[in-house]
C-alpha positions in Angstrom: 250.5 57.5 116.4 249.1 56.1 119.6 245.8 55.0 120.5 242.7 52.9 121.6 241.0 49.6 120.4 237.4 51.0 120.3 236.0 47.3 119.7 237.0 44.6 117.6 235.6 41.5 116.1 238.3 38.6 116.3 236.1 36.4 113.8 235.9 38.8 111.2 239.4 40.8 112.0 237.3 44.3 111.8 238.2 47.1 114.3 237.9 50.5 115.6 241.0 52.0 116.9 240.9 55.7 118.1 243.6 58.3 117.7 244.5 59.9 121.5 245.7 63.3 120.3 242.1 64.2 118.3 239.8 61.5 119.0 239.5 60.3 115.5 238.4 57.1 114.9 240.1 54.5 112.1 239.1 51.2 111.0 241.2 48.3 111.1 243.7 47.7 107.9 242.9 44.0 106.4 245.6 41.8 108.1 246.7 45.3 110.9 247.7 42.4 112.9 249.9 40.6 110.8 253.7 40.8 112.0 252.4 41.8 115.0 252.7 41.0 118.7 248.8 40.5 119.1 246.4 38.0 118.2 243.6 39.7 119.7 242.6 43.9 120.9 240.9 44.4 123.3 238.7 47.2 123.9 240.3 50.0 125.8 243.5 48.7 124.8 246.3 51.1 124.2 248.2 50.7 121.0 250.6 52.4 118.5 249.5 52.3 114.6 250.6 54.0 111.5 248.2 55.0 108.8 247.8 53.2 105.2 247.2 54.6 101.9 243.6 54.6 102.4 243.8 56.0 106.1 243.0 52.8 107.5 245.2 51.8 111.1 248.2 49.1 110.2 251.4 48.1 111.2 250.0 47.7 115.2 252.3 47.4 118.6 252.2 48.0 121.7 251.6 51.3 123.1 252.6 53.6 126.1 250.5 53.3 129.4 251.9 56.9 129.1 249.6 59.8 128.5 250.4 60.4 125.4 248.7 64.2 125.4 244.8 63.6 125.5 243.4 66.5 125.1 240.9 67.8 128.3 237.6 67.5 127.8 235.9 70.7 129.0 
């Protein structure tokens, strides 16, 4: 899935990452980062997650500057 950072808090690792396709929102996985290219988000940021067990967003990379198919707002 591909998204945006919404915010995140480098001291405490906690984060809001926004799906592009629905505008859901999903907190931050303990240790998302981990194994990772990033040591910091920052907000606005595009990025590509996948979902854990408890639907939180891990397993973060770089994403597309692409439109990935944002939906119009009306």
């Amino acid at each position: 899935m591909q998204g945006v950072i919404k915010s995140y808090d480098p001291g405490t690792g906690d984060g809001i990452v926004i799906r592009e396709t629905d505008f859901a929102e999903f907190d931050l996985a303990d240790g998302a980062l981990e194994g990772s290219v990033f040591r910091m988000l920052r907000q606005g940021q595009r990025v590509l997650f996948v979902l854990d067990d408890d639907q939180r967003a891990t397993s973060l990379s770089l994403g597309s500057e692409v439109d990935m198919g944002t939906p119009e707002l009306i």
